[in-house]
TORKOL-4160 file (C-alpha; in steps of 0.2 Angstrom, whole numbers, padded with zeros to 4 digits, m for minus):
434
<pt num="1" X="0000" Y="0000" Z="0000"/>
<pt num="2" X="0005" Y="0019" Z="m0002"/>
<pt num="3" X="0016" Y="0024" Z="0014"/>
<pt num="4" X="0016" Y="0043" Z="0019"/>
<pt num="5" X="0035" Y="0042" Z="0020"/>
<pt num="6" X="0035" Y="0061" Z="0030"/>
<pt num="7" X="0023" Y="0053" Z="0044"/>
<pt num="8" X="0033" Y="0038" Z="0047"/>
<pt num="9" X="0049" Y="0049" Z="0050"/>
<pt num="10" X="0042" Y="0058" Z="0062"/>
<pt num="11" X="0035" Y="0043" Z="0073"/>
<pt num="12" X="0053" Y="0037" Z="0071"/>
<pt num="13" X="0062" Y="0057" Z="0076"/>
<pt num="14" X="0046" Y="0058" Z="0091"/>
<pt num="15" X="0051" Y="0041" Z="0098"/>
<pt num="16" X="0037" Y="0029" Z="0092"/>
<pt num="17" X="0036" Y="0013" Z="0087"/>
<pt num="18" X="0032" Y="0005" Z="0070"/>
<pt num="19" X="0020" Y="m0011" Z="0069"/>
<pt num="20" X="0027" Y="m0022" Z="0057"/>
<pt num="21" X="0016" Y="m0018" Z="0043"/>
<pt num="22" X="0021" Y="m0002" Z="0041"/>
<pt num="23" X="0039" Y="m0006" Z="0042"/>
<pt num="24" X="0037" Y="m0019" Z="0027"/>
<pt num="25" X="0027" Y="m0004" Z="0017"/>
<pt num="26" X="0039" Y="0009" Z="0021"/>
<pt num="27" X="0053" Y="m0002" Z="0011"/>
<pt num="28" X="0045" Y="m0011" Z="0000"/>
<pt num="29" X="0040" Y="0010" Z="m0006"/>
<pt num="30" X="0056" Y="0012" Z="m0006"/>
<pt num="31" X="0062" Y="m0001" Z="m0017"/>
<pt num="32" X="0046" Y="0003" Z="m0030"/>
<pt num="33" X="0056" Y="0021" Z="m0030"/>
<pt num="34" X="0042" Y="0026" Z="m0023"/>
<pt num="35" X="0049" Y="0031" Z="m0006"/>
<pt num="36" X="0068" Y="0043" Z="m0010"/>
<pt num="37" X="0085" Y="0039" Z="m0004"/>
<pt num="38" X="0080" Y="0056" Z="0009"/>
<pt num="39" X="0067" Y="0048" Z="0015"/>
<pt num="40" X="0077" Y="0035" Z="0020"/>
<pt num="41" X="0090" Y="0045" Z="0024"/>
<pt num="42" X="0080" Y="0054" Z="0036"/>
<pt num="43" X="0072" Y="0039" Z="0044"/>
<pt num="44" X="0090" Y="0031" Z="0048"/>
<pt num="45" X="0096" Y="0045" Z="0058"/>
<pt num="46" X="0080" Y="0043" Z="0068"/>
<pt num="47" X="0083" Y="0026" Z="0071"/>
<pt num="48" X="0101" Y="0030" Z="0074"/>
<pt num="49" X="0094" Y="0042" Z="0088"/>
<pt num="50" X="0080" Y="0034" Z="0095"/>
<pt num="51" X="0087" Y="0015" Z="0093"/>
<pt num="52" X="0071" Y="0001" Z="0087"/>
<pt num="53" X="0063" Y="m0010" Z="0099"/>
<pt num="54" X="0065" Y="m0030" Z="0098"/>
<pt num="55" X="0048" Y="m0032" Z="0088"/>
<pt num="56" X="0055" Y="m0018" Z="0075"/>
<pt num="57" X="0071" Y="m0026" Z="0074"/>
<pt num="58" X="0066" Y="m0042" Z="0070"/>
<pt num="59" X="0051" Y="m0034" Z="0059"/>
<pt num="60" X="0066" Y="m0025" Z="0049"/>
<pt num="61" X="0076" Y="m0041" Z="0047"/>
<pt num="62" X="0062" Y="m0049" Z="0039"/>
<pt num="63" X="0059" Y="m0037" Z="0027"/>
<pt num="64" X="0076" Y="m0037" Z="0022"/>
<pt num="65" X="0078" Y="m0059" Z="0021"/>
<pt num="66" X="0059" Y="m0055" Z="0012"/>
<pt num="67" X="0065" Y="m0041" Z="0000"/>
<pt num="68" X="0074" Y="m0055" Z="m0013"/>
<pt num="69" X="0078" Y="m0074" Z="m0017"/>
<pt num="70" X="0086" Y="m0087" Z="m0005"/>
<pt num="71" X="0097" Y="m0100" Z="m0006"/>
<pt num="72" X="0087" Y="m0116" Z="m0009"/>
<pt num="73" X="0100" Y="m0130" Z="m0001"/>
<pt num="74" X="0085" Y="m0143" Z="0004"/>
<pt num="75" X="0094" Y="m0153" Z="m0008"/>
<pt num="76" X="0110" Y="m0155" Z="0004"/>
<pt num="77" X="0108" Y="m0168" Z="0016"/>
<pt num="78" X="0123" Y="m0161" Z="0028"/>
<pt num="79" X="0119" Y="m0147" Z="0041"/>
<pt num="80" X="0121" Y="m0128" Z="0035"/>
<pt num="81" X="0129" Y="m0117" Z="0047"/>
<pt num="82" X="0138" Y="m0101" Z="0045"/>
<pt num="83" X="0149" Y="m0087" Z="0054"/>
<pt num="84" X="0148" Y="m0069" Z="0054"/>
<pt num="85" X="0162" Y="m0058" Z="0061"/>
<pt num="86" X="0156" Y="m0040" Z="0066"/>
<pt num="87" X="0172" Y="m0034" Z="0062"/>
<pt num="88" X="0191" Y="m0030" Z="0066"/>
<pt num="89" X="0208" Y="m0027" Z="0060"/>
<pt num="90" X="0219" Y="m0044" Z="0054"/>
<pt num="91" X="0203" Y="m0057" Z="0056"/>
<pt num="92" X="0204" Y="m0069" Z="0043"/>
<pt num="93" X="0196" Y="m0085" Z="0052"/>
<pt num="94" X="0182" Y="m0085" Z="0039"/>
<pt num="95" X="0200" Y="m0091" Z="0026"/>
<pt num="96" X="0201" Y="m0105" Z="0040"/>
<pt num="97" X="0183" Y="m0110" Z="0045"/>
<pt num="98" X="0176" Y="m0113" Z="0027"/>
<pt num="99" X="0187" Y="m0127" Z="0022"/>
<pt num="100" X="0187" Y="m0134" Z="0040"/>
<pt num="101" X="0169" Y="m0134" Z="0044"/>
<pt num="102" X="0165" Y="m0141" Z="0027"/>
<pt num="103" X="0179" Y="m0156" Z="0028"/>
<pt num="104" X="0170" Y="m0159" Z="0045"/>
<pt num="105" X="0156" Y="m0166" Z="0037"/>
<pt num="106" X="0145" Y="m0148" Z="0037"/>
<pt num="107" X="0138" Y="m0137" Z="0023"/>
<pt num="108" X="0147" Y="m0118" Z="0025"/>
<pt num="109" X="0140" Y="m0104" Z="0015"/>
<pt num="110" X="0151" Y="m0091" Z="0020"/>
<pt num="111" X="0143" Y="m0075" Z="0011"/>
<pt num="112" X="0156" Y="m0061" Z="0015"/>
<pt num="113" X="0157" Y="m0045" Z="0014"/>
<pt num="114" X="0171" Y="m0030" Z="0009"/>
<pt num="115" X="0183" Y="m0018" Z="0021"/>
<pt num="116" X="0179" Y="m0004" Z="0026"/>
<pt num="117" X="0188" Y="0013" Z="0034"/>
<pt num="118" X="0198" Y="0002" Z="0046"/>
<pt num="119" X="0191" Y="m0016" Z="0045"/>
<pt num="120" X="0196" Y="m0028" Z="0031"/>
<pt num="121" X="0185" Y="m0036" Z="0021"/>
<pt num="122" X="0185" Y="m0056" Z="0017"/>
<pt num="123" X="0181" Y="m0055" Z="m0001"/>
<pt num="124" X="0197" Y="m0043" Z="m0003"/>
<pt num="125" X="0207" Y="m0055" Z="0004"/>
<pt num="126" X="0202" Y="m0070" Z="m0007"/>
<pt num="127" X="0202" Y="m0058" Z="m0023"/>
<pt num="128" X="0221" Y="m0059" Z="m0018"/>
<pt num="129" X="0222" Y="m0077" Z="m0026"/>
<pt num="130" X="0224" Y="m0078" Z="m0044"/>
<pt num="131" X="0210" Y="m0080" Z="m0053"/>
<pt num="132" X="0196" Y="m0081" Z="m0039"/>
<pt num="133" X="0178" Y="m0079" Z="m0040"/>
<pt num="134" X="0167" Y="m0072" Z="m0027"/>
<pt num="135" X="0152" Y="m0064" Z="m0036"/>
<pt num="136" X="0144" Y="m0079" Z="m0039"/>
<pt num="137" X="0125" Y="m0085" Z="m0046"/>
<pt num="138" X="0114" Y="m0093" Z="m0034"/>
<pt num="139" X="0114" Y="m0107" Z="m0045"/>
<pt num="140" X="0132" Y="m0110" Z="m0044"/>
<pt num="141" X="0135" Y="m0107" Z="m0025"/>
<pt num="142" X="0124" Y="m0122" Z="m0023"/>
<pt num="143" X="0133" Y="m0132" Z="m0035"/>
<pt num="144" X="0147" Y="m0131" Z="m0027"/>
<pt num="145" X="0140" Y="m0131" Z="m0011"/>
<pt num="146" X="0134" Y="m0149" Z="m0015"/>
<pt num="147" X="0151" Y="m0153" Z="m0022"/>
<pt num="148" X="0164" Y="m0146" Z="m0009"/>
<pt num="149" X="0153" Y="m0144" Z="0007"/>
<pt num="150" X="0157" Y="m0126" Z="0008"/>
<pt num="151" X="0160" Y="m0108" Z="m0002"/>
<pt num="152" X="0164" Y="m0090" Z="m0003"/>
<pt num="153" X="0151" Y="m0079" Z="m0010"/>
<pt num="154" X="0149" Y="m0060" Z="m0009"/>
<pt num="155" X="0131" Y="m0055" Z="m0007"/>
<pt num="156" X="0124" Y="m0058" Z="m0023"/>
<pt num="157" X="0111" Y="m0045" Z="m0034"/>
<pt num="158" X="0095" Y="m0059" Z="m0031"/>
<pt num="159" X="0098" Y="m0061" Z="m0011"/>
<pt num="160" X="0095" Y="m0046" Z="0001"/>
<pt num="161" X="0095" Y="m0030" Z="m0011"/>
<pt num="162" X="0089" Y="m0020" Z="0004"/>
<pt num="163" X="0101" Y="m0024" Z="0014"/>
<pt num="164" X="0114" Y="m0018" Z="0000"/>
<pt num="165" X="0103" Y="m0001" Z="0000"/>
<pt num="166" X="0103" Y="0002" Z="0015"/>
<pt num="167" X="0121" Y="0000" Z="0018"/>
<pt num="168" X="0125" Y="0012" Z="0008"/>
<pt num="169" X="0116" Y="0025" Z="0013"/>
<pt num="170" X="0123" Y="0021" Z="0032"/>
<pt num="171" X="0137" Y="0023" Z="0025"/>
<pt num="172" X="0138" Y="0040" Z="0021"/>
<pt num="173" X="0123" Y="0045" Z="0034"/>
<pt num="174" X="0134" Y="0040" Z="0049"/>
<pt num="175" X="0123" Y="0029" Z="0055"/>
<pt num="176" X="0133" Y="0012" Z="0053"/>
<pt num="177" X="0135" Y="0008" Z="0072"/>
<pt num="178" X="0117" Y="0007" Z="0078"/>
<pt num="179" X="0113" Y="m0011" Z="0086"/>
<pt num="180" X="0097" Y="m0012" Z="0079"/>
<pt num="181" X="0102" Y="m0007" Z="0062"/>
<pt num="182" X="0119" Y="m0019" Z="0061"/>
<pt num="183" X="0108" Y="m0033" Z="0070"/>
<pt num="184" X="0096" Y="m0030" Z="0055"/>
<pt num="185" X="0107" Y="m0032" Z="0044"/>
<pt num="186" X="0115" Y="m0045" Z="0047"/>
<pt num="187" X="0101" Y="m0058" Z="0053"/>
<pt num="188" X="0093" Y="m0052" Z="0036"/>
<pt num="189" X="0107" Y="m0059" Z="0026"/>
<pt num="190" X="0111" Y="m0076" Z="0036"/>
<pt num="191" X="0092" Y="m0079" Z="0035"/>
<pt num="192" X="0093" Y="m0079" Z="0016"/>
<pt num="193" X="0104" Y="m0095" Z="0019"/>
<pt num="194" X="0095" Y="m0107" Z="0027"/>
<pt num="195" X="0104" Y="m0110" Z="0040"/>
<pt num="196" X="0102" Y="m0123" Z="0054"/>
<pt num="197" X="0115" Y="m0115" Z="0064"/>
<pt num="198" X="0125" Y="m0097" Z="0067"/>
<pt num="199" X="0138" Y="m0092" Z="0076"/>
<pt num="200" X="0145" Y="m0072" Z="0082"/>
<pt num="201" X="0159" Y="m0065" Z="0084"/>
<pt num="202" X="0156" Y="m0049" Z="0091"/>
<pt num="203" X="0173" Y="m0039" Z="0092"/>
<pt num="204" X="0174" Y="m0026" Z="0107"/>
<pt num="205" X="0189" Y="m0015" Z="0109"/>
<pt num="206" X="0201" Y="m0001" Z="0098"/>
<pt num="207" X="0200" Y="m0011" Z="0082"/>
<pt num="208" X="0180" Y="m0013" Z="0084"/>
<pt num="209" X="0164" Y="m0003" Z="0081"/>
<pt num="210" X="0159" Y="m0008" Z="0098"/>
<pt num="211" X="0171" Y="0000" Z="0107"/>
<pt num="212" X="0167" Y="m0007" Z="0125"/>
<pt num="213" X="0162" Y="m0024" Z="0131"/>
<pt num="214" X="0144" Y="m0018" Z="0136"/>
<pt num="215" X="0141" Y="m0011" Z="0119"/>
<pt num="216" X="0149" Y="m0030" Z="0112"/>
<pt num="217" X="0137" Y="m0040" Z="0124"/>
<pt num="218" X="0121" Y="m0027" Z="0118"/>
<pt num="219" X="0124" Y="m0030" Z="0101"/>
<pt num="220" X="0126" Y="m0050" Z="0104"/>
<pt num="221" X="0111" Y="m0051" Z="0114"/>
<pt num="222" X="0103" Y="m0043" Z="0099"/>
<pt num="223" X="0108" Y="m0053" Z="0087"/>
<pt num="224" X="0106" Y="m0070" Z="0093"/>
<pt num="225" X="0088" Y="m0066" Z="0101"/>
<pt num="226" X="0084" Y="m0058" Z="0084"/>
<pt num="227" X="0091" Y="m0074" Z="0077"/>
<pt num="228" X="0079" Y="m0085" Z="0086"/>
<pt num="229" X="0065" Y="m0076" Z="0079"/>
<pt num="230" X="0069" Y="m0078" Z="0063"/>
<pt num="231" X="0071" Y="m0097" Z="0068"/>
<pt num="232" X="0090" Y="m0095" Z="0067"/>
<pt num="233" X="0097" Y="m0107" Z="0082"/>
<pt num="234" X="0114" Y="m0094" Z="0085"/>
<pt num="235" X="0127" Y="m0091" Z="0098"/>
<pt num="236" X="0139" Y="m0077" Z="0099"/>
<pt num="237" X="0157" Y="m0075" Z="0106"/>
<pt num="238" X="0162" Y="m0058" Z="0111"/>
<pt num="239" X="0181" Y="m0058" Z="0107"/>
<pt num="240" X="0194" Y="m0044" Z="0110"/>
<pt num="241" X="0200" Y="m0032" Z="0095"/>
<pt num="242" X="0213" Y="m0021" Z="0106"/>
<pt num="243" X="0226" Y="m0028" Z="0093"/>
<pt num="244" X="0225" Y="m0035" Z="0077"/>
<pt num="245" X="0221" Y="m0052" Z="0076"/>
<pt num="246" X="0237" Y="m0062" Z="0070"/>
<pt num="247" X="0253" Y="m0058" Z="0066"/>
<pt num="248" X="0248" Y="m0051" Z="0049"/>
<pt num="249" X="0235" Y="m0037" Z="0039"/>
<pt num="250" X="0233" Y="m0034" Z="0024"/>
<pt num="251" X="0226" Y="m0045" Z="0010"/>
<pt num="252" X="0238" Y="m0056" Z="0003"/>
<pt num="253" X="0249" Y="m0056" Z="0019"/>
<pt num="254" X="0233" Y="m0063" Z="0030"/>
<pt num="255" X="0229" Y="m0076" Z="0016"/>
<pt num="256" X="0249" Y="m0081" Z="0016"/>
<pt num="257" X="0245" Y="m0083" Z="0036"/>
<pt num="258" X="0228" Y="m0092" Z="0035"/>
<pt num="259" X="0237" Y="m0106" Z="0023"/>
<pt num="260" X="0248" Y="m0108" Z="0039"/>
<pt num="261" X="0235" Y="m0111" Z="0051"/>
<pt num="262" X="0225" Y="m0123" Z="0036"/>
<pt num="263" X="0240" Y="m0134" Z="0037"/>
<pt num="264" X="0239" Y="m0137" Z="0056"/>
<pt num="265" X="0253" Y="m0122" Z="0060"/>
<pt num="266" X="0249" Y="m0111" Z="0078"/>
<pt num="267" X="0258" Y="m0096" Z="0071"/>
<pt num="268" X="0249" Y="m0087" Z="0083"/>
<pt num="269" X="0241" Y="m0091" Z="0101"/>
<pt num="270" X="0227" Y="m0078" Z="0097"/>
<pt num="271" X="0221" Y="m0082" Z="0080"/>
<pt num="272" X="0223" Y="m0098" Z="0084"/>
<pt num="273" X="0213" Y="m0099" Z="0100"/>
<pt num="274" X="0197" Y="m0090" Z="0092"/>
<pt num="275" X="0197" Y="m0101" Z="0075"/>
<pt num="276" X="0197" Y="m0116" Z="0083"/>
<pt num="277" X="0183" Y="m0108" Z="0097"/>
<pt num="278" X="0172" Y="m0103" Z="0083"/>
<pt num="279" X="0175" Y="m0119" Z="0075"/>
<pt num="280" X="0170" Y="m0128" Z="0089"/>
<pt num="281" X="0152" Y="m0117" Z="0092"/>
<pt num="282" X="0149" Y="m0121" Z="0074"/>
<pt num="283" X="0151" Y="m0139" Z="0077"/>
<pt num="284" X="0140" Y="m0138" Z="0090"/>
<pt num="285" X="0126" Y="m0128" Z="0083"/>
<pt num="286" X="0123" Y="m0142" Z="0069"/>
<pt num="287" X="0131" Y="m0159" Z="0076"/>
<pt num="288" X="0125" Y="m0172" Z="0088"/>
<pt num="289" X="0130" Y="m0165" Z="0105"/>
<pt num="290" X="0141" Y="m0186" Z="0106"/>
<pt num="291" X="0156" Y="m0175" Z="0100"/>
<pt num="292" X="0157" Y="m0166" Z="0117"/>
<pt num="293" X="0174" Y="m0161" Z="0123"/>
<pt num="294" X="0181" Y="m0168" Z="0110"/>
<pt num="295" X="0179" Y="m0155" Z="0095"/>
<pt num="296" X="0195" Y="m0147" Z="0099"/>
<pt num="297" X="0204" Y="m0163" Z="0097"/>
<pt num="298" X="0194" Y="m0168" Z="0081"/>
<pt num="299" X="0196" Y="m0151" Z="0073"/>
<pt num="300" X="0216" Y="m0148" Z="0075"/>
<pt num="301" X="0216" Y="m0167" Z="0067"/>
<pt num="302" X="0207" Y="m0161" Z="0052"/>
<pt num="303" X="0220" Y="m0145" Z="0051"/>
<pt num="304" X="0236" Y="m0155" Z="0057"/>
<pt num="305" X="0232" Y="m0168" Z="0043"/>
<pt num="306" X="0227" Y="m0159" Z="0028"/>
<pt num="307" X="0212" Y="m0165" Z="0026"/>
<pt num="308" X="0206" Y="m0143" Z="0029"/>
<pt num="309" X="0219" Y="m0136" Z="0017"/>
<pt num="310" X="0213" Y="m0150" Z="0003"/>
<pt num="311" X="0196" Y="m0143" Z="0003"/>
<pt num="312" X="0203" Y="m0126" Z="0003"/>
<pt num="313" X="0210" Y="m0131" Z="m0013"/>
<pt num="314" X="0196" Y="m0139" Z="m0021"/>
<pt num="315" X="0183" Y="m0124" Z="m0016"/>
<pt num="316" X="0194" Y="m0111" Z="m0022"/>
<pt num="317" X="0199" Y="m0123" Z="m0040"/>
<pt num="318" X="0178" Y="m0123" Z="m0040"/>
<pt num="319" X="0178" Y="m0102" Z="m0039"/>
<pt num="320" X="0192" Y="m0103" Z="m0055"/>
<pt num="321" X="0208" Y="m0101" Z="m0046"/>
<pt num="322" X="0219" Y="m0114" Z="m0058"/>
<pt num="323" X="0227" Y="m0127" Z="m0050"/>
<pt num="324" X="0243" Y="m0120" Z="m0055"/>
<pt num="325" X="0241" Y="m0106" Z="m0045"/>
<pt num="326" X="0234" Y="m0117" Z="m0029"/>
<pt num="327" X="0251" Y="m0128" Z="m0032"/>
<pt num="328" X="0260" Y="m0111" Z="m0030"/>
<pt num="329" X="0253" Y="m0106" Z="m0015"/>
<pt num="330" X="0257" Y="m0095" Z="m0006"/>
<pt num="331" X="0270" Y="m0089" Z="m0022"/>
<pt num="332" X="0258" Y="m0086" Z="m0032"/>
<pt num="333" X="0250" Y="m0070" Z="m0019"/>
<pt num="334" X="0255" Y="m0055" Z="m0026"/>
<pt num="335" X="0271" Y="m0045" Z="m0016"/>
<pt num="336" X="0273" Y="m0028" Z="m0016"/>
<pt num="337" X="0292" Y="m0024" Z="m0019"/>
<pt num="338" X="0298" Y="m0014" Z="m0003"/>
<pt num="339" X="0300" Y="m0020" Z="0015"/>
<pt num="340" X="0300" Y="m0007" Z="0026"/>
<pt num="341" X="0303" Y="m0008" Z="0046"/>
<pt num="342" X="0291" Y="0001" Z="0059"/>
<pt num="343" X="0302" Y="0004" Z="0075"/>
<pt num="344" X="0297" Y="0005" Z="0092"/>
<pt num="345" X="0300" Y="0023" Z="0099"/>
<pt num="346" X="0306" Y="0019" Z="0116"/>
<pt num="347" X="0310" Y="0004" Z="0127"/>
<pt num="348" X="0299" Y="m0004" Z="0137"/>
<pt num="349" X="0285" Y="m0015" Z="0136"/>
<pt num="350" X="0271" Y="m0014" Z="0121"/>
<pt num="351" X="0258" Y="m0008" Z="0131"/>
<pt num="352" X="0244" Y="m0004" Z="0118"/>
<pt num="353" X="0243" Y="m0005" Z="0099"/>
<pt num="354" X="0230" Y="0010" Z="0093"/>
<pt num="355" X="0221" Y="m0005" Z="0081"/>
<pt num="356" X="0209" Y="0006" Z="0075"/>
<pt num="357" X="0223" Y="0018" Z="0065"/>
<pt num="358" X="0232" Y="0006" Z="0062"/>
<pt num="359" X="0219" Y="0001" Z="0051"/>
<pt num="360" X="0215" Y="0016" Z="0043"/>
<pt num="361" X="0234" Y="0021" Z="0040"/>
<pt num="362" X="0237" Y="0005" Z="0031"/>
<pt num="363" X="0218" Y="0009" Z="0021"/>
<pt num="364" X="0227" Y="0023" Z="0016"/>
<pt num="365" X="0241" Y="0014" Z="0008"/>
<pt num="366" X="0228" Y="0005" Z="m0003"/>
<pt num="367" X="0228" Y="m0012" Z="0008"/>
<pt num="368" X="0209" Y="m0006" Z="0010"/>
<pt num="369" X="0196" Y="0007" Z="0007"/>
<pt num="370" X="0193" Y="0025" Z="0012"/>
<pt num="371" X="0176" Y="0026" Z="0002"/>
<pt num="372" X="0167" Y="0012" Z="m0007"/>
<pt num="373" X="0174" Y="0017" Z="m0024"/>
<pt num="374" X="0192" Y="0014" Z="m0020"/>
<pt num="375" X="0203" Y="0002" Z="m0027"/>
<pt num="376" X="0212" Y="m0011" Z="m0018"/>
<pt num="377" X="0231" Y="m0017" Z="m0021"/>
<pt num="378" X="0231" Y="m0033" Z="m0012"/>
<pt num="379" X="0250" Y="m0032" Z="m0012"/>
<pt num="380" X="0251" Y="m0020" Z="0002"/>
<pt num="381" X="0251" Y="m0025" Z="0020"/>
<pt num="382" X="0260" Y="m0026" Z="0036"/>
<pt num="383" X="0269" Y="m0039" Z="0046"/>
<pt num="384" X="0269" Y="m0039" Z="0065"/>
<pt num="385" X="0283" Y="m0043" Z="0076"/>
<pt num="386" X="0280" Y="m0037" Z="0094"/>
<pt num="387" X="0261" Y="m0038" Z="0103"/>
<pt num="388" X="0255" Y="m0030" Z="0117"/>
<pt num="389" X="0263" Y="m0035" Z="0135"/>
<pt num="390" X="0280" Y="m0040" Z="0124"/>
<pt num="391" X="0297" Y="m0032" Z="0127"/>
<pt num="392" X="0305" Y="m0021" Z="0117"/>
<pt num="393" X="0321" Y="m0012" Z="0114"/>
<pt num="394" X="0320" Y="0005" Z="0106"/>
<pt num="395" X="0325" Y="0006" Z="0086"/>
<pt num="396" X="0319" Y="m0013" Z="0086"/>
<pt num="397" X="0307" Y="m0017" Z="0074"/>
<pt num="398" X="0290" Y="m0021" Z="0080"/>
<pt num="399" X="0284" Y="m0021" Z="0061"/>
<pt num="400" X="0286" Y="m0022" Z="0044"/>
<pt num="401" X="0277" Y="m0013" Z="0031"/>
<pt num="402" X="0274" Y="m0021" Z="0011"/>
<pt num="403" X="0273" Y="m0007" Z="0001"/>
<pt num="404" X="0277" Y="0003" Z="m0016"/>
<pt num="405" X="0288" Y="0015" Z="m0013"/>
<pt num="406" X="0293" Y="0027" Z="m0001"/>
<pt num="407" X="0283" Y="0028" Z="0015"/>
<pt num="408" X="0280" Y="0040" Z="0029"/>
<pt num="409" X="0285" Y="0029" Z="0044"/>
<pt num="410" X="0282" Y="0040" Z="0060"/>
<pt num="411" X="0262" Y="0036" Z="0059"/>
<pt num="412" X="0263" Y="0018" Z="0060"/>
<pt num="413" X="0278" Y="0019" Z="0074"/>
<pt num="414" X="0264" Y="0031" Z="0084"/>
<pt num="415" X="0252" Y="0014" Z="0086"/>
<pt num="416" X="0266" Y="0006" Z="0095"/>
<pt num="417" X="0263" Y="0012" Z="0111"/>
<pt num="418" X="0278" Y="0008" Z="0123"/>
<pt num="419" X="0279" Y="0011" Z="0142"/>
<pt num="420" X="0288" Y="0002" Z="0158"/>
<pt num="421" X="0272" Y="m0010" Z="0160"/>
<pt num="422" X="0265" Y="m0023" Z="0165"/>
<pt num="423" X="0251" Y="m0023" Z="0156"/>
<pt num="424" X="0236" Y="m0030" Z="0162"/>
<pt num="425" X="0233" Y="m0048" Z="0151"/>
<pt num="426" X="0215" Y="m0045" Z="0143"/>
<pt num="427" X="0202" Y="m0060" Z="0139"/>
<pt num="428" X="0204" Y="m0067" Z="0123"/>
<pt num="429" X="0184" Y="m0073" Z="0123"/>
<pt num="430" X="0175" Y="m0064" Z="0135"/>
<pt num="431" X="0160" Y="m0071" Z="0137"/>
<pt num="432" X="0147" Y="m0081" Z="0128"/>
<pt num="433" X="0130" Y="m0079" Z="0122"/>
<pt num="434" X="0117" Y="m0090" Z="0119"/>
């Protein structure tokens, strides 16, 4: 039906609630063109300001799952589960859990997104392998979805196109961090999957959108109850972002370092500790509750032996990366032609690492995006030598840039900050919520 589109801003900007109804008209208007990106506009910074109730959360994830096609993986006999990550600097667990989930005997479709101002983006760090296709049709995803057990696939024209709207007018709105909104949009997506199982990870920190552990545990709740009333069963981990994940960021450097942890390598105790977490939730969320305590052991046997960075090759061979290039691995990653060493400024202890600049310093070098628009040179990166409570010497390198070309270094040697410490050792995995 026709929406007044003014009416139903100002319910929003005076504090009201909408029924569900009116929600699904208002954007379903919108969609028809018959309700203008400043309407929208409008109506998200009222949102933004006055937050959505749980009914009006969920109401809005429906329209989204509702405003386009779904994966149809009825045919698939093995369970469908799938993680989402809510963002950070030097994440790439979704590289690992892919493969692993799948040669577990599950069926992952891992829909991804792209980086953003500080936080990488998945697809951006699989488009750094030759040849690699992530936009893919519907009708292919479940192909190899039947084939492989599991896939990476951006979000594709059919599925959510809501969601992709109203992203982008978030986006340059300022109204990206809003619980009900992310929560929103998110659910909306993952319920175009159908799913049996989800599992969170809600980063909280200097390198997340939630920057405190309350704000984390808000958005968790919201996402796993709104979950369940979409007939989602999900759990979430709030996990710390104080310092990038792993010892790497970029694009082709954190695929180089997922390869590593696929063939069964702890290159690092953190990244390490919250793939094989996740990976256990998602066993959990769709397996018969017989594997217990034993997930852990099960699933560093499926890395230690192969059998995860086999089906890494097979999905990525099946998304049209050659398998000259998968036998090449990681040579065949692109490599940017300077190395170029980030000292620490003092000595002392590393007592913080400013994650959230970090990010954006390196965006600015091309290993990410400023604004949608940019391009991405999967080349660049940076290595990291020296995390927080580690000693340090000053002039020692703490990191190392991959760049083209000369580089101011000064900005990067600011994010290590170093004092006399100790520092006070911060929970990995805070909490869970089910």
């Amino acid at each position: 039906m026709q929406v007044n589109a003014t009416e139903f801003i100002i319910v929003k900007r005076d504090g009201g609630e909408h029924r569900a109804e009116e929600l699904g008209d208002f954007f379903r208007g919108y969609l028809r063109g018959e309700v203008k990106d400043y309407h929208v506009a409008a109506w998200l910074m009222a949102a933004y300001e006055r937050g959505l109730s749980v009914a009006e959360r969920v109401a809005l994830t429906r329209v989204i799952r509702e405003s386009g096609g779904r994966l149809d993986l009825g045919g698939i006999g093995a369970p469908k589960v799938d993680k989402h990550s809510t963002g950070g600097v030097g994440d790439k667990t979704s590289l690992v859990l892919t493969p692993l989930i799948a040669a577990m005997g599950a069926c992952v479709p891992m829909m991804s997104g792209r980086g953003l101002g500080h936080t990488g983006g998945t697809l951006d760090k699989l488009e750094s392998i030759p040849g690699i296709r992530v936009q893919l049709a519907v009708e292919e995803v479940v192909r190899i979805l039947e084939r492989h057990g599991g896939v990476f696939m951006g979000q594709t024209e059919e599925i959510a196109p809501l969601d992709r709207a109203l992203y982008a007018l978030r986006d340059v709105t300022g109204t990206v961090e809003s619980v009900g909104l992310i929560t929103a949009s998110i659910i909306g997506k993952k319920a175009c999957e159908d799913l049996d199982g989800l599992v969170l990870d809600v980063k909280w920190g200097r390198g997340a959108f939630m920057r405190t552990v309350a704000e984390a545990r808000m958005l968790a709740q919201s996402l796993v109850e709104t979950a369940r009333e979409c007939g989602i069963c999900a759990c979430a981990l709030i996990t710390d972002m104080n310092e990038p994940l792993g010892q790497s960021v970029g694009n082709a450097v954190e695929v180089e370092e997922a390869l590593m942890l696929l063939r069964g390598e702890k290159v690092d105790e953190r990244l390490w500790e919250v793939t094989l977490r996740l990976a256990e939730e998602m066993c959990r969320a769709v397996f018969d509750e017989e594997g217990g305590e034993k997930w852990r052991e099960k699933l560093e046997g499926c890395l230690r032996s192969g059998r995860a960075y086999e089906r890494f090759e097979e999905i990525i061979a099946a998304q049209g990366v050659s398998w000259e290039t998968i036998r090449q691995l990681p040579g065949s990653l692109p490599r940017a032609p300077e190395r170029v060493a980030i000292r620490a400024r003092g000595s002392g202890v590393v007592c913080g690492i400013d994650t959230y600049r970090l990010g954006r310093l390196l965006a600015g070098l091309g290993a990410g995006r400023v604004r949608v628009s940019d391009a991405i040179d999967p080349a660049i990166g940076l290595y990291i030598y020296k995390h927080c409570g580690e000693e340090v010497r000053a002039g020692e390198a703490v990191a190392e840039l991959c760049v083209r070309g000369s580089v101011e270094t000064k900005p990067f040697e600011e994010c290590f900050e170093v004092g006399e410490g100790p520092v006070e050792e911060r929970q990995l995995i805070v909490e869970e919520v089910r």
